[in-house]
C-alpha positions in Angstrom: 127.6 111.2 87.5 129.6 108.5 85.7 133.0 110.2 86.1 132.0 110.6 90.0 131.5 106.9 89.7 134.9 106.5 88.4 136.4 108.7 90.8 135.1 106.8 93.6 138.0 104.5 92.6 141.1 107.1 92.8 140.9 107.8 96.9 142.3 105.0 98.4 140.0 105.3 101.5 137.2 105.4 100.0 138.0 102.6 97.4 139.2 100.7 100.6 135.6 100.8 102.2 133.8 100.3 99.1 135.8 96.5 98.6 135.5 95.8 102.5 131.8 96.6 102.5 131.1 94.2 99.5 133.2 91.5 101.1 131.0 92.0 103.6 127.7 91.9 101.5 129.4 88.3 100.1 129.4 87.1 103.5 125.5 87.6 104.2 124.8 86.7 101.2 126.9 82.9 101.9 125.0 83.2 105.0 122.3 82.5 103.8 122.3 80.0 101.2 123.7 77.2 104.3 121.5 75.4 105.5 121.3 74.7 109.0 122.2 71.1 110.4 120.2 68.4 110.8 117.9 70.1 107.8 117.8 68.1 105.0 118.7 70.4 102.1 118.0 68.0 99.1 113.7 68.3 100.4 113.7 72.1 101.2 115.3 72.2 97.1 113.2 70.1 95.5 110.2 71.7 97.6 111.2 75.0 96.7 110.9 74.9 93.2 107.1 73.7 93.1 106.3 75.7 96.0 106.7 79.3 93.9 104.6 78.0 91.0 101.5 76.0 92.8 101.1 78.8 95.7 97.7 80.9 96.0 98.3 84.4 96.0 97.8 84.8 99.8 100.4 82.5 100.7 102.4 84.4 98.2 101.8 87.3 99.6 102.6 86.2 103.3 105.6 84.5 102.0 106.7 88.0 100.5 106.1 89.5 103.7 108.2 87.6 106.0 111.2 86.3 103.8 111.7 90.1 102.5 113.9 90.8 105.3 116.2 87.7 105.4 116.9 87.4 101.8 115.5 83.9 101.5 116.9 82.7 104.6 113.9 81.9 105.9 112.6 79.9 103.6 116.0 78.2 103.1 115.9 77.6 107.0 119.6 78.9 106.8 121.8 79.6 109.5 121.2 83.5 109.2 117.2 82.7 109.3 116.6 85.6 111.7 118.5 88.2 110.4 119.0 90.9 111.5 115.3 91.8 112.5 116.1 90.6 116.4 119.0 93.4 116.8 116.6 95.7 115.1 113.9 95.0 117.4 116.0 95.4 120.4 117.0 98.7 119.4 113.8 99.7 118.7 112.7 98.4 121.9 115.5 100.4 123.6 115.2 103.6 122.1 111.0 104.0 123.1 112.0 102.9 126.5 114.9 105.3 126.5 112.5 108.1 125.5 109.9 107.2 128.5 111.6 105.6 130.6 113.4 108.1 133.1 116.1 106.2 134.3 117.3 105.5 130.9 116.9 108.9 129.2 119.4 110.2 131.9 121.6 107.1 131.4 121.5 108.3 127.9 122.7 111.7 128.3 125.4 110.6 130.8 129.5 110.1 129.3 129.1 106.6 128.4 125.8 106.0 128.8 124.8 105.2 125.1 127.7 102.5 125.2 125.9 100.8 128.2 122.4 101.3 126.6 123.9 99.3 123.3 125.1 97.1 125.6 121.6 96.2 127.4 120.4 96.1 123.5 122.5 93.6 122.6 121.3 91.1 125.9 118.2 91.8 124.7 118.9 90.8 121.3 120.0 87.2 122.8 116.5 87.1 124.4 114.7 87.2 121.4 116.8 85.3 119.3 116.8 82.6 121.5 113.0 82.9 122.0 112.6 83.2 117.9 115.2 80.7 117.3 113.4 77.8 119.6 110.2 78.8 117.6 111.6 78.2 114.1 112.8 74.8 115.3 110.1 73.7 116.6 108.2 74.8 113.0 110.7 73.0 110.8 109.9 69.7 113.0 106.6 70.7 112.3 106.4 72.6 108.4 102.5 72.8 108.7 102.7 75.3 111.3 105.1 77.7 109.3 103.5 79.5 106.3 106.6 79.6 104.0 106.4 75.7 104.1 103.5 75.1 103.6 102.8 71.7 101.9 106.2 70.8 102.4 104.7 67.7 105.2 102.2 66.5 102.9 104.8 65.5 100.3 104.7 62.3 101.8 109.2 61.8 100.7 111.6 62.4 102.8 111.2 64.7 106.5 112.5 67.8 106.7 114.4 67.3 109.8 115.4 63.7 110.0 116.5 63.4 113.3 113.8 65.6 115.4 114.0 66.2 118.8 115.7 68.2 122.2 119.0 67.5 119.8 118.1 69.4 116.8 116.3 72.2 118.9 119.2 72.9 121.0 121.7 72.9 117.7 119.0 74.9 115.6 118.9 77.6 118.1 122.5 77.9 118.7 123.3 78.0 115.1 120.8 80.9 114.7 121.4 82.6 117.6 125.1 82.5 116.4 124.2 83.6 113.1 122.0 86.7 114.4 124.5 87.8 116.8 127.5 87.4 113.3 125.1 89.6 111.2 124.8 92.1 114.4 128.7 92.2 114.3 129.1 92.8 110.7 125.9 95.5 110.3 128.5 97.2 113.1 132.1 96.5 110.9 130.6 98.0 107.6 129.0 101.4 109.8 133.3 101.8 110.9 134.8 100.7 108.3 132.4 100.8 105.7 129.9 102.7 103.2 126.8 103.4 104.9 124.5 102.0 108.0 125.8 98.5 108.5 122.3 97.5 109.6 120.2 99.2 107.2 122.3 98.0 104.3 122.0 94.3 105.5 118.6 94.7 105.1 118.8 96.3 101.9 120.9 93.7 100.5 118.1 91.0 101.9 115.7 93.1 99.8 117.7 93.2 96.3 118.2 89.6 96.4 114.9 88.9 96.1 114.5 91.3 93.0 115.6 88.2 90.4 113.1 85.8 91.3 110.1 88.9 91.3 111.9 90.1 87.7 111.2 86.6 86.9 107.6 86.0 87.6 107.1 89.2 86.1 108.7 88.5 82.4 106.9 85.0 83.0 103.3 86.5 83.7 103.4 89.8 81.3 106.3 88.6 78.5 106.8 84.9 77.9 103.3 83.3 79.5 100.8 81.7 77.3 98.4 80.5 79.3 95.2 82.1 81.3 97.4 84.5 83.7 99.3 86.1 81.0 98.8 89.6 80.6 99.5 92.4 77.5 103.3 93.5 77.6 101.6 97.1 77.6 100.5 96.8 81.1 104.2 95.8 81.9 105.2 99.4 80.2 102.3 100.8 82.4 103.8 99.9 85.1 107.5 100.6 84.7 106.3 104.3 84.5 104.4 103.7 87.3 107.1 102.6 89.5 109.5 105.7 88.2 106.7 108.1 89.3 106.2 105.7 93.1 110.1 106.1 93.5 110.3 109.6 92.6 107.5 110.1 94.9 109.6 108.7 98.1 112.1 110.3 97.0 110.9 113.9 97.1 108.3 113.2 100.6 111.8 111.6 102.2 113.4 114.6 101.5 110.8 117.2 102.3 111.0 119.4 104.8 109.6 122.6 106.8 112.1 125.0 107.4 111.4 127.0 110.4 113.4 130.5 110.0 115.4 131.2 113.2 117.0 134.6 113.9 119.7 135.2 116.7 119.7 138.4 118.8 122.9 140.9 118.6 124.9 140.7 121.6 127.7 142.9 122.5 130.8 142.2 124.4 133.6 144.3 124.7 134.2 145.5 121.2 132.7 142.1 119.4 129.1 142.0 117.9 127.4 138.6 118.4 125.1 136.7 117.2 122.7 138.3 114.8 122.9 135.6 112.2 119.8 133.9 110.7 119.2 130.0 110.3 116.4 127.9 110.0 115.2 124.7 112.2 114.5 121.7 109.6 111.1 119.9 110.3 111.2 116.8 108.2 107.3 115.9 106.6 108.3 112.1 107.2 110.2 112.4 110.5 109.5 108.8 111.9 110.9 107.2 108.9 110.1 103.7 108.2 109.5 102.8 111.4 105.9 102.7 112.0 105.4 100.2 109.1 107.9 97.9 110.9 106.3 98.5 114.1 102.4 97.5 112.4 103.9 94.8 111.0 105.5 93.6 113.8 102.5 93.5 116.1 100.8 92.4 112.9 102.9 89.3 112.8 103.6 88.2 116.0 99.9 87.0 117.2 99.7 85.0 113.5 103.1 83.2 114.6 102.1 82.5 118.0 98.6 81.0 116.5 100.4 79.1 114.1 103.4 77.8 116.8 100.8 76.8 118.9 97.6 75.7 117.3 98.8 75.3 113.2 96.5 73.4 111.5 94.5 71.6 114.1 91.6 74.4 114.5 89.6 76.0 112.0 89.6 79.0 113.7 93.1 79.4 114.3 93.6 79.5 110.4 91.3 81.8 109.8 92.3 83.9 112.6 95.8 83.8 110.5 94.4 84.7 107.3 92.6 87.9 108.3 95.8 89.0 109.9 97.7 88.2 107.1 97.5 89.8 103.6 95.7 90.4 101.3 92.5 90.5 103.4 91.3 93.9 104.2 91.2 93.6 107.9 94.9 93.5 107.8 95.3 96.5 105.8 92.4 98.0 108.0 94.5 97.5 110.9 97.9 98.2 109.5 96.7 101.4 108.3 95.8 102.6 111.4 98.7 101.3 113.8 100.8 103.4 111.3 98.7 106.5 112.3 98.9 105.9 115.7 102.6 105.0 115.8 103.7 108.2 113.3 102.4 110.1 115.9 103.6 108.0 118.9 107.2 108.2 117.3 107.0 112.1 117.1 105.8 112.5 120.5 108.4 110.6 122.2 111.5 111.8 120.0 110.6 115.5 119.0 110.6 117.6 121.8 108.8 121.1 121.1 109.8 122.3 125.0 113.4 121.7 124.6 114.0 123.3 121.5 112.5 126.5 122.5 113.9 126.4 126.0 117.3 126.0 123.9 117.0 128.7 121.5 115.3 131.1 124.3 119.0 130.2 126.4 121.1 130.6 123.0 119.2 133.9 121.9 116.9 132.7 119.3 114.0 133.1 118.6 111.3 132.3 115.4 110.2 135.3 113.7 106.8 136.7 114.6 106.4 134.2 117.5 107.0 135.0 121.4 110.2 132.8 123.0 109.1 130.3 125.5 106.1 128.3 126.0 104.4 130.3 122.2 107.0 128.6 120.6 106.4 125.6 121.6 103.2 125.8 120.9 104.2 126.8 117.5 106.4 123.9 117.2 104.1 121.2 118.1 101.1 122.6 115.9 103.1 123.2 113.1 105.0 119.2 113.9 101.8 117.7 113.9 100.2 119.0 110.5 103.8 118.0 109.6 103.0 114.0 110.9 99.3 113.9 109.6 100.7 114.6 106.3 104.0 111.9 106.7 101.3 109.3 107.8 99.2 109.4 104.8 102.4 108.8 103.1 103.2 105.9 105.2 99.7 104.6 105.0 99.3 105.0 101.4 102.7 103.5 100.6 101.8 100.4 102.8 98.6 100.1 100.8 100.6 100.5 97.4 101.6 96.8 97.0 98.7 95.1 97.8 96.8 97.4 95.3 99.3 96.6 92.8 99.1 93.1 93.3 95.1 92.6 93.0 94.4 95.1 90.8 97.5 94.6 88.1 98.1 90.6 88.7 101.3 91.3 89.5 102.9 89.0 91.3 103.5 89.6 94.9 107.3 89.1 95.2 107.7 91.8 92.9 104.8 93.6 94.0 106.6 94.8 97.1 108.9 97.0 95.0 105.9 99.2 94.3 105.8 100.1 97.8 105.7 99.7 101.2 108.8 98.6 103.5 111.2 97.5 101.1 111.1 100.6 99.0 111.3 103.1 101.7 114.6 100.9 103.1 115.8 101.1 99.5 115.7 104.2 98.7 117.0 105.7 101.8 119.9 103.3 102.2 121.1 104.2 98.7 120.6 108.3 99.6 122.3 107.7 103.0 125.1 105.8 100.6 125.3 108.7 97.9 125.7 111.2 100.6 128.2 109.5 102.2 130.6 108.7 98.9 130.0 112.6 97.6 131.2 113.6 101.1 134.2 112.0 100.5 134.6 113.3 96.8 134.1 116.8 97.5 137.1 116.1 100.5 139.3 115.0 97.8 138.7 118.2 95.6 136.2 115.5 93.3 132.7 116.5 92.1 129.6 115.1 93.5 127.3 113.1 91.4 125.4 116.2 90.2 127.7 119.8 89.1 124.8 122.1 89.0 122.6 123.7 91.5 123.3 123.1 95.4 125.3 120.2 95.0 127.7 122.8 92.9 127.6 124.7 95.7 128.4 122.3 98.3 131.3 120.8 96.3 132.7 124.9 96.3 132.3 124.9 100.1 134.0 121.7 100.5 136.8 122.3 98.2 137.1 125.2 100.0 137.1 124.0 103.3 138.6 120.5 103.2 141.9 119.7 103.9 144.6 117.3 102.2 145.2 114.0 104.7 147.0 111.4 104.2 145.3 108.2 102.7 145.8 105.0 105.0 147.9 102.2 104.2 145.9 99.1 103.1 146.1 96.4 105.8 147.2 92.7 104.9 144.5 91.4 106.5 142.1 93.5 104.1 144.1 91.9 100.8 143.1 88.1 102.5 139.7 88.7 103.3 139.3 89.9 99.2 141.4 86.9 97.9 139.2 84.5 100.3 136.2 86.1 98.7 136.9 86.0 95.1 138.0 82.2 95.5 134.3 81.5 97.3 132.6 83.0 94.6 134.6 81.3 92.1 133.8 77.5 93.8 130.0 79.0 94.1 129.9 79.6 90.1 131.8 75.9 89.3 129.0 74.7 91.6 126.1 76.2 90.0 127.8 75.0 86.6 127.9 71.6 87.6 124.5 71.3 89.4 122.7 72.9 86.4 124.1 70.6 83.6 124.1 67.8 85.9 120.5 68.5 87.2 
């Protein structure tokens, strides 16, 4: 595994898209530490070093929950706030209606219909960054009404936003709108010309750079505390095993499948035999992904950041209305658990199609092995698809539980509890299989073992060898050799900066 490391470095190509998606992961990560104008960054920095040590563990837990997926943009009010959750939600959006709507499902299977649908996604993408971007504005006038500042307004210094008002709003939402809409592009520059889903590696990144701060808390709650929270370093060993066993978990359900065996009729024509061959139809145990823990959180979220945008702190009931739809109360994870039921199976129904698979293999000649073509197969299908889901959603479910559990039950602090479990580890892990794949493709191309040499990776790198053929490595462009030089002298002025504020500060 080490030497296919080191390998990764000898194929130009490859070494090319490995530097250009890492300038690119500098760039989001620049993104955002800036602060957006007319924010006072001196108050947000001062507030947010008392703000991780005097929180109660449900604000903690909220605060984990919403700033997981910007990388601390969000609670740095930074000019890449949103993320890249808007263009996520758009495609999302998209892709359901694409799957009932008529209309759309034949634009999609028309010559340059997908290009058009991408095209509606992205207008709809400005929709809801503008909508989400006005919002945010009108909450860091306002810090009460935004859980990740909470107690910022009652420090009774300096305002957040000096200069409030129609100014400020209109800036603050073309900044982030901006910003979503830069993130969009480069999720889309890393999936061409990079390792990996632009998107989902965004996203993965946002998740990493929160794994310092919950590293932290941890050394500081089960290593170097003294005080009433501080708990026995053995737990901490407890739990490291724990976390192997949780990732090897996901691992092995992400790559499970049921292989359906397929056999092909002989067909004769002219003096040629065809056909005949046998295959197999992969059923995947999680087939709907991640997605119906985004989706339950969504719907989760959004009524709690209406209530708070609209009423904040002015009600009683409007607060609590917050905190049972926010964790860790149990009517959240009530609800939760079952919108990721509903929307397991609600994502199988709409994208696996039992009828058109066997209407396919019924046209090509197939046929599954002890089961009639046609409508039996279908039947087939869907049964065996929706054991298949019952068994992905208790996954999901009990995955989505994970962090919360670990968090009550083990003290552990709810930044790093969300490594245990739940969206960020299911993003993480497949990002980083999805990148794997991806740089032992292009090994095995260049007559390079894969990261493993024995069993079917073995064989695979035999087939490829076999198969692949020698091309020509591109040149490297000039404007590739700027964009690294401009990098390396940011992060240079980033650490002098650091240096100075800390033995300054």
């Amino acid at each position: 595994m080490i030497s296919a490391f080191a390998n990764t470095l000898k194929i130009p190509e490859l070494r090319d898209r490995i530097l250009f998606t890492l300038a690119m992961i500098v760039i989001v990560r620049i993104g955002s530490a800036i602060t957006l104008p007319g924010v006072d960054a001196s108050v947000l920095q001062m507030w947010v070093k008392e703000a991780t040590e005097n929180a109660d563990r449900g604000t903690a837990a909220l605060t984990a929950l919403l700033n997981v997926f910007s990388g601390g943009a969000l609670q740095n009010a930074a000019i890449f706030a949103l993320g890249i959750m808007p263009y996520i939600s758009a495609s999302i959006m998209m892709q359901l209606l694409s799957a009932v709507v008529p209309r759309l499902n034949k634009l999609r299977r028309e010559d340059g219909g997908q290009q058009k649908i991408n095209q509606y996604t992205r207008y709809v993408t400005i929709a809801l960054c503008l909508f989400q971007g006005f919002m945010l504005a009108k909450t860091l006038e306002n810090p009460g009404n935004n859980p990740l500042l909470q107690g910022l307004a009652m420090e009774g210094g300096a305002p957040l936003v000096p200069n409030p008002g129609l100014g400020f709003e209109l800036t603050a939402v073309v900044v982030i709108t901006a910003g979503a809409l830069f993130l969009m592009w480069i999720g889309e520059q890393v999936t061409e010309r990079g390792i990996g889903n632009g998107i989902s590696l965004i996203i993965t990144v946002n998740i990493i750079a929160a794994l310092p701060a919950g590293l932290v808390q941890v050394w500081k709650t089960y290593i170097g505390g003294t005080g009433e929270g501080s708990q026995s370093p053995m737990v901490l060993v407890l739990m490291v095993g724990f976390l192997l066993i949780v990732i090897a978990g996901v691992i092995c359900i992400t790559q499970a499948q049921r292989r359906v065996a397929i056999q092909y009729a002989k067909r004769v024509v002219g003096r040629k035999v065809y056909g005949g061959q046998s295959t197999f139809l992969p059923l995947k145990v999680n087939y709907s992904g991640v997605m119906p823990i985004i989706f339950a959180g969504a719907i989760l979220m959004f009524p709690s950041q209406i209530i708070m945008w609209a009423f904040g702190q002015k009600y009683t009931w409007a607060g609590q209305a917050v905190a049972m739809l926010s964790p860790p109360h149990w009517i959240y994870y009530a609800l939760s658990g079952l919108m990721i039921f509903f929307f397991s199976y609600f994502w199988v129904a709409t994208m696996f199609q039992p009828n058109q698979i066997a209407d396919d293999l019924k046209r090509n000649g197939g046929y599954i092995p002890g089961v009639r073509p046609g409508k039996p197969t279908a039947q087939f299908l869907d049964f065996t698809m929706s054991r298949l889901t019952f068994a992905g959603a208790m996954f999901l479910t009990i995955l989505f539980l994970l962090p919360g559990i670990v968090s009550m039950w083990l003290n552990v602090p709810p930044m790093a509890a969300q490594f245990f479990g739940g969206t960020s580890l299911l993003i993480l892990v497949g990002v980083l299989l999805d990148i794997m794949r991806q740089v032992e493709t292009h090994l095995l191309q260049r007559h390079y073992d894969g990261f493993l040499r024995k069993g079917k990776i073995r064989g695979r790198a035999d087939r490829g060898r076999a198969a692949a053929g020698a091309g020509s490595a591109p040149t490297r462009s000039t404007g590739l050799l700027w964009l690294y030089l401009a990098m390396a002298v940011i992060m240079v002025l980033g650490m002098c900066y650091y240096i100075y504020k800390t033995t300054t500060g």
